[in-house]
C-alpha positions as CSV (number, residue, x, y, z in Angstrom):
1,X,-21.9,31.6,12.9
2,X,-20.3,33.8,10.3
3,X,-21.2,33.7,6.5
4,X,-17.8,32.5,6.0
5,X,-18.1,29.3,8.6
6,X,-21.4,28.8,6.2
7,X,-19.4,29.0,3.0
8,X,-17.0,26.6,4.0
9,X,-17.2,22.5,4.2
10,X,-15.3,19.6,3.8
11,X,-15.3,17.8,0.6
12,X,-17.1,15.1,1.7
13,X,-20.4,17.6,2.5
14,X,-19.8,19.4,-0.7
15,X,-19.7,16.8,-2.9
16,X,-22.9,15.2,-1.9
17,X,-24.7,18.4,-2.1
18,X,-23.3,19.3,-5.5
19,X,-24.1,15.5,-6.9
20,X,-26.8,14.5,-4.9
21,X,-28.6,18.0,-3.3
22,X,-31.6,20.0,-5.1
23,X,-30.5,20.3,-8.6
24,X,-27.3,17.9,-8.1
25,X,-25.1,16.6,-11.0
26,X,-26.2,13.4,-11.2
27,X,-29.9,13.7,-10.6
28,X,-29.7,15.8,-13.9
29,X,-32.1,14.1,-17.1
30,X,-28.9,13.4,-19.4
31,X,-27.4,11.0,-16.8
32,X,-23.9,10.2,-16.7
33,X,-23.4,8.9,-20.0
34,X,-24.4,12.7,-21.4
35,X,-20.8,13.4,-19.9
36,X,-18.4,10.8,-19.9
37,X,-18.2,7.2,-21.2
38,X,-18.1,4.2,-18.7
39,X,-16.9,0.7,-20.1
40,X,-20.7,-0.1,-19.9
41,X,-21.0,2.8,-22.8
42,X,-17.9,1.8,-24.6
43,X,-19.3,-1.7,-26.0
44,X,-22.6,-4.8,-25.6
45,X,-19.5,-6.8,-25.4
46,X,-19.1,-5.5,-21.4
47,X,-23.0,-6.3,-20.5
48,X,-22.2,-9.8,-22.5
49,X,-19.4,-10.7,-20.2
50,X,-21.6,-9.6,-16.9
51,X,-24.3,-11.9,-18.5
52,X,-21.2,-14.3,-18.7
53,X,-20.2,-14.1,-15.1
54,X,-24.2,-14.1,-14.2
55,X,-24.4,-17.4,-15.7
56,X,-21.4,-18.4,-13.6
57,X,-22.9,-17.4,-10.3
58,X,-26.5,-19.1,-11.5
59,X,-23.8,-22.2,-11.8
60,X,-22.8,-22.2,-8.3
61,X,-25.4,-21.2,-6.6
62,X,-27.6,-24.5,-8.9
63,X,-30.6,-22.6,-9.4
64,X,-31.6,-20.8,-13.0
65,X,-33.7,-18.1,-11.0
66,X,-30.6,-15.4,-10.3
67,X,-31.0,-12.0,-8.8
68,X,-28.7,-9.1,-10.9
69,X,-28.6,-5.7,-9.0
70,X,-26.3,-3.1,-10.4
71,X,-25.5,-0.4,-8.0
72,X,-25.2,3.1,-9.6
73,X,-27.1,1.9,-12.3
74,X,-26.8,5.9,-14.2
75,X,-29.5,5.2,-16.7
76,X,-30.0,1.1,-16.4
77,X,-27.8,0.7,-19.6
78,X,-25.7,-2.2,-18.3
79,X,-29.2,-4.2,-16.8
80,X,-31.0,-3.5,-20.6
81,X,-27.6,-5.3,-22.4
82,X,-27.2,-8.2,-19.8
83,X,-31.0,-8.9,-20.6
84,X,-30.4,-9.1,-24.1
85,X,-27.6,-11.2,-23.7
86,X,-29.5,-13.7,-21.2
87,X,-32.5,-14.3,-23.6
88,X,-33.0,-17.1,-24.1
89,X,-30.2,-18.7,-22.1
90,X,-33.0,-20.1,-19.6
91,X,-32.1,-18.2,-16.5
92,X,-34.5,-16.4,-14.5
93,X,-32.9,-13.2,-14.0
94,X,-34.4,-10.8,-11.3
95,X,-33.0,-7.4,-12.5
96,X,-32.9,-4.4,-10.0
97,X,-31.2,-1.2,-10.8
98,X,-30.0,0.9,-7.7
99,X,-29.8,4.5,-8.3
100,X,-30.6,8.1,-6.8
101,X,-32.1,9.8,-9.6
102,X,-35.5,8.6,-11.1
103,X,-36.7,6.0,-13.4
104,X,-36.1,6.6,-16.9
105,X,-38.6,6.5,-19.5
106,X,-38.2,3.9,-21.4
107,X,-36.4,1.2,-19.3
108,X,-37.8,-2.3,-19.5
109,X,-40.4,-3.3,-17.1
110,X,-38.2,-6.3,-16.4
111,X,-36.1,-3.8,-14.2
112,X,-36.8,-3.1,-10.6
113,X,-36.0,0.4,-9.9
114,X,-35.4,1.7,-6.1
115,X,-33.0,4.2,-4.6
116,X,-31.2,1.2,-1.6
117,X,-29.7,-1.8,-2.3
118,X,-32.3,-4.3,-1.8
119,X,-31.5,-7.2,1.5
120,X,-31.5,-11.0,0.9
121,X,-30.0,-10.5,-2.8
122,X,-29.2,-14.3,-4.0
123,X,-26.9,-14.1,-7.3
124,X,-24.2,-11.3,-8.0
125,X,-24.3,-7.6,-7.1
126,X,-22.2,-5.8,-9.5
127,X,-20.9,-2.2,-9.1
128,X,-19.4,-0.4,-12.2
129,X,-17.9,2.8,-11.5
130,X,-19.9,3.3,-8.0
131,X,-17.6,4.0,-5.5
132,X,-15.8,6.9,-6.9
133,X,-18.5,8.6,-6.5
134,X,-19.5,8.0,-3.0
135,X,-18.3,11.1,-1.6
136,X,-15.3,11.9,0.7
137,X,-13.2,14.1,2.4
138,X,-9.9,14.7,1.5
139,X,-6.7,15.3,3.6
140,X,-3.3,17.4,3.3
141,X,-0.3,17.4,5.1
142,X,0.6,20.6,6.6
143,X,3.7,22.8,6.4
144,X,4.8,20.7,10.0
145,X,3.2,17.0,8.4
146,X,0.1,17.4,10.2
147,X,-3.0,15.9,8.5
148,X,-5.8,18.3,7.6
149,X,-9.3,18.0,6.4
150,X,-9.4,20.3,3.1
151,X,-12.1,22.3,3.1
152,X,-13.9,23.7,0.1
153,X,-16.3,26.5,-0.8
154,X,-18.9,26.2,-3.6
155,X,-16.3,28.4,-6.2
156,X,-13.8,25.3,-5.8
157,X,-11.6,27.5,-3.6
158,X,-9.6,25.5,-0.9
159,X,-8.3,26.3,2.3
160,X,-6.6,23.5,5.4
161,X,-8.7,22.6,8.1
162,X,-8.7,21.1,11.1
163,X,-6.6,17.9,11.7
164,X,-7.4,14.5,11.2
165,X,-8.6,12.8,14.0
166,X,-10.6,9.9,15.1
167,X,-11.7,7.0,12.8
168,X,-10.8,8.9,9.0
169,X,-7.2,9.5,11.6
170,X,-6.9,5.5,11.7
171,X,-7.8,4.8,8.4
172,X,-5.3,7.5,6.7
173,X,-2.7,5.8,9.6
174,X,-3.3,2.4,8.1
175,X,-4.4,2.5,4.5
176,X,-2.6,5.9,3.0
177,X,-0.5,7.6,5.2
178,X,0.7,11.2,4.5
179,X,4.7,11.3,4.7
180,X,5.3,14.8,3.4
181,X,3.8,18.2,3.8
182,X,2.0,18.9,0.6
183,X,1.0,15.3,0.2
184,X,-3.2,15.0,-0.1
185,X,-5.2,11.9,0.4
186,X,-9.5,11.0,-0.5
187,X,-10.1,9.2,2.9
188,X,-11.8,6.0,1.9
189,X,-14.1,5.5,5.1
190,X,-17.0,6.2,3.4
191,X,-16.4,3.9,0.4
192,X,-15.4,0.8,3.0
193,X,-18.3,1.4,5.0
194,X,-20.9,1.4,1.8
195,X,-18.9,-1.1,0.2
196,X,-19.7,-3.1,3.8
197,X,-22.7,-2.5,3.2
198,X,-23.5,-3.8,-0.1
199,X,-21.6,-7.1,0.3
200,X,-24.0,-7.7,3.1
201,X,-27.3,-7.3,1.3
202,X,-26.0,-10.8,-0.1
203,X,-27.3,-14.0,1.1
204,X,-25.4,-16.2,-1.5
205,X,-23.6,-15.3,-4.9
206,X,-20.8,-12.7,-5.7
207,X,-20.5,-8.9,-5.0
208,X,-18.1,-7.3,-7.7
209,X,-16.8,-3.4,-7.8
210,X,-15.3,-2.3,-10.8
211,X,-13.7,1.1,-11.0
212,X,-10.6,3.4,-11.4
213,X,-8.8,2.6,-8.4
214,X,-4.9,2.3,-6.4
215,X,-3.6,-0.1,-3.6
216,X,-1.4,0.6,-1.1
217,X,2.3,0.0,-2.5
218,X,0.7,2.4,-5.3
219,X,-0.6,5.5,-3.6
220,X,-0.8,8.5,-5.8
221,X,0.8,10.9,-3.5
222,X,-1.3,14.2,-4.2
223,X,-4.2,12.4,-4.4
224,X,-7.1,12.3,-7.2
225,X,-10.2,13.9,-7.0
226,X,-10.9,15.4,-10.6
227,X,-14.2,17.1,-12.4
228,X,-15.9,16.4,-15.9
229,X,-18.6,17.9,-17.6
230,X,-19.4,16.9,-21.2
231,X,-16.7,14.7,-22.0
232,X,-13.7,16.5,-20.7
233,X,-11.9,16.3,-17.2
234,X,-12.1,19.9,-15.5
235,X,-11.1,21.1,-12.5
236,X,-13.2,19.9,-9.5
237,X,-15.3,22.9,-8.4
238,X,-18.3,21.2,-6.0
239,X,-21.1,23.8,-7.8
240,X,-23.3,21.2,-9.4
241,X,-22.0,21.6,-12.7
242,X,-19.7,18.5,-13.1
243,X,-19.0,15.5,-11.7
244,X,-16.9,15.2,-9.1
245,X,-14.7,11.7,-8.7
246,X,-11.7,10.2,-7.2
247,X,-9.7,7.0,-7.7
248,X,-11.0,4.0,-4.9
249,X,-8.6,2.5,-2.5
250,X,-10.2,-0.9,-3.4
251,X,-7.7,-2.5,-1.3
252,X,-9.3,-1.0,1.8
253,X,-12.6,-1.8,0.7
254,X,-12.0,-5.5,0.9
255,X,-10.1,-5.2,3.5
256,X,-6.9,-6.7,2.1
257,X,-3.9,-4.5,1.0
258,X,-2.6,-6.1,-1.8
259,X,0.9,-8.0,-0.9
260,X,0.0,-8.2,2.7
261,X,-1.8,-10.6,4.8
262,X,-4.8,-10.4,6.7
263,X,-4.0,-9.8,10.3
264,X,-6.3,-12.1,13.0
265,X,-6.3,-8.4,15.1
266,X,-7.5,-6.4,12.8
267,X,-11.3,-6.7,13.8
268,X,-11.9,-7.4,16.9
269,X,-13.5,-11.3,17.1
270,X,-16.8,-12.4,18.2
271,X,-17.6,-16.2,19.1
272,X,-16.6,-18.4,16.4
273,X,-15.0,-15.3,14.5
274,X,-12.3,-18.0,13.6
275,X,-14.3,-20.8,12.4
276,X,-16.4,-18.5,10.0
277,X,-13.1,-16.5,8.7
278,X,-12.2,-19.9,7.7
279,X,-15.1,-20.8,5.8
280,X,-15.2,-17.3,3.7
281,X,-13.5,-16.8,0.2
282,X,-10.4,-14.1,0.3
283,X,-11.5,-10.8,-1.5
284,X,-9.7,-11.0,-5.1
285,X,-8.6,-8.5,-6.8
286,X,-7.6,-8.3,-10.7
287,X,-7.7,-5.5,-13.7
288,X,-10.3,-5.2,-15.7
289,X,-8.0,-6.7,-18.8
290,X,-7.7,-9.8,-16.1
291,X,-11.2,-9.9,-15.6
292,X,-12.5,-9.8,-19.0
293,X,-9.9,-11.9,-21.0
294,X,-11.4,-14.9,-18.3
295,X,-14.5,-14.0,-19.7
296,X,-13.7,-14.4,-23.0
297,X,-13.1,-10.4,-24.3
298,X,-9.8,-10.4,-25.8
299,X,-9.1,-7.9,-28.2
300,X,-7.7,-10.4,-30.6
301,X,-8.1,-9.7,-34.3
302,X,-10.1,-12.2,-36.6
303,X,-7.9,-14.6,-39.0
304,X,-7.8,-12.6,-42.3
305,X,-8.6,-15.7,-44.0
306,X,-12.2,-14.7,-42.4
307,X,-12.2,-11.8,-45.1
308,X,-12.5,-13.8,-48.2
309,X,-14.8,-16.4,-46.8
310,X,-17.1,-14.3,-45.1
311,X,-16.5,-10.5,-45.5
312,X,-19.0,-9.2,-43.7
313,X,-18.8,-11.7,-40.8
314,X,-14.7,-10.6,-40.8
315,X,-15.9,-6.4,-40.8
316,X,-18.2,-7.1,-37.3
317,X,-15.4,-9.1,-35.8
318,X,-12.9,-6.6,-37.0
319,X,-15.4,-4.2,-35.2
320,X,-15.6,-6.1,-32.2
321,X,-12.0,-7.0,-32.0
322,X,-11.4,-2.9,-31.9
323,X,-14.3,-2.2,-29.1
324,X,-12.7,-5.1,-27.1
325,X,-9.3,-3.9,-27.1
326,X,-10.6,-0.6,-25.9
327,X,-12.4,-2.4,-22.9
328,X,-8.7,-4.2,-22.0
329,X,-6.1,-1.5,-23.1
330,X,-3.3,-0.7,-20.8
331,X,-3.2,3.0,-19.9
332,X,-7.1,3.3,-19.6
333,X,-10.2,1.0,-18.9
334,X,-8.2,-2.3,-19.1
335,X,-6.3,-0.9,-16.1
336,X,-9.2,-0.7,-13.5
337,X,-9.2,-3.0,-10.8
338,X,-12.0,-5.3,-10.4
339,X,-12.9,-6.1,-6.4
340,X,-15.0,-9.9,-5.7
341,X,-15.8,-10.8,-2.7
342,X,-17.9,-14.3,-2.4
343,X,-20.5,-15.0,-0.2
344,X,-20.9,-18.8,-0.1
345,X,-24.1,-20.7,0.2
């Protein structure tokens, strides 16, 4: 093996190594919010509508014990403000943080802290800008149309691979296909699989993913794998020294391109395949401005009369009027998608 072969990998190796490996971006002290700013970040008026949509799930599910587990917890920022915002409500909340890097100081006992998604989970599993960072490779289309992995060195450096082939072949066939040379996917395998994955640690409640993300009919055509490092979007170099992201094919992830049907062949059946597909809530999808208007963040500013009956009650409004229009604006986090997927009792 030559010290080039070494030198060169796929994306999908290179990213984990550079956020996950010895040393790895997001193992780093600072966490993520030392480097960029997640809706959780933004405003409490995010962690108030999860407590919102907690409640809702206690609701259904007719028990005020509720388990919350937020997958790619960063720093458990979004379990500490959904906390606040329960206390006193009377639920029972069972808060467990999932994450790769290691307990902060700090963080309320309250919150369970392991590195895997924890089995039997009974309330909602919620996933705020998770799977964009669940690495994968990424695919060009040759001079002749042929798909190629895209392989990387450590510098950021690219060259084309080998073709596509096998399982990532089917899912680029069926989910993003590559029509001109030039034209680049990130091939979502990995994300459906984990996304799989988590949905099944459920025995009852709601599994939401929230992140930057494209469906089908809306492919970016040289696809979107980008950097940052301390606030600002660089280019992606897999060294370590930024975090490396890319938008989530959501659709594939729940297994439902948006404007299409679900097709009876597209898994193959086991006995009584029918009679359960019947009996399990479609995967919804929505944008964030969607999702959080329903839960009652609107952006709307207070009445002015409110400033000369009660000033100071019309400057925190004022404030939260601005903080929720930043959660729902059009052209940045109002436009993420929000994936549900129910598992009924």
């Amino acid at each position: 093996m030559t010290d080039e072969t070494c030198q060169w990998q796929g994306w999908r190796e290179a990213t984990e190594r550079a956020l996950y490996g010895p040393g790895g971006f997001y193992l780093r002290p600072e966490g993520p919010a030392g480097h960029f700013r997640t809706s959780v970040h933004a405003s409490p008026l995010f962690a108030g509508a999860v407590a919102r949509l907690l409640r809702e799930v206690a609701e259904e599910l007719g028990s005020a014990e509720v388990d919350l587990v937020d997958v790619g917890a960063g720093r458990g920022e979004l379990l500490t403000g959904v906390l606040a915002a329960t206390a006193g409500s009377g639920l029972a909340v069972r808060a467990v943080a999932v994450e790769r890097a290691a307990r902060p100081a700090g963080l309320d006992p309250r919150v369970e802290w392991t590195d895997r998604i924890p089995r039997g989970v009974r309330g909602l599993l919620f996933a705020n800008e998770w799977l964009d960072n669940v690495p994968v490779d990424v695919a060009e289309a040759d001079a002749t149309g042929t798909a190629r992995y895209v392989e990387v060195r450590a510098d950021g450096t690219e060259r084309l691979g080998p073709p596509v082939s096998g399982p990532d072949a089917d899912w680029l066939s069926r989910w993003w296909p590559l029509r001109e040379p030039g034209a680049r996917a990130e091939i979502g395998l990995p994300r459906d699989r984990a996304w799989a994955h988590a949905v099944a640690s459920l025995t009852a409640g709601r599994a939401v993913a929230v992140d930057y993300a494209h469906v089908r009919a809306a492919r970016p055509p040289f696809g979107t794998l980008t950097g940052f490092r301390a606030g600002r979007e660089v280019p992606p170099v897999p060294d370590g020294t930024c975090d490396l992201t890319s938008h989530v094919a959501l659709d594939a992830c729940g297994g439902l391109p948006a404007g299409e049907p679900r097709h009876d062949d597209d898994h193959v059946p086991g006995p009584g395949a029918h009679a359960r597909a019947s009996t399990v809530p479609r995967p919804e999808l929505a944008t964030q401005r969607e999702a959080l208007r329903r839960l009652g963040v609107s952006g709307e500013r207070p009445p002015l009369a409110l400033a000369s009956t009660d000033p100071a009650g019309y400057v925190r409004a004022l404030a939260s009027a601005g903080e929720a229009a930043e959660l729902t604006a059009p052209g940045g986090l109002g436009d993420f998608l929000w994936l549900t997927q129910r598992v009924p009792l």
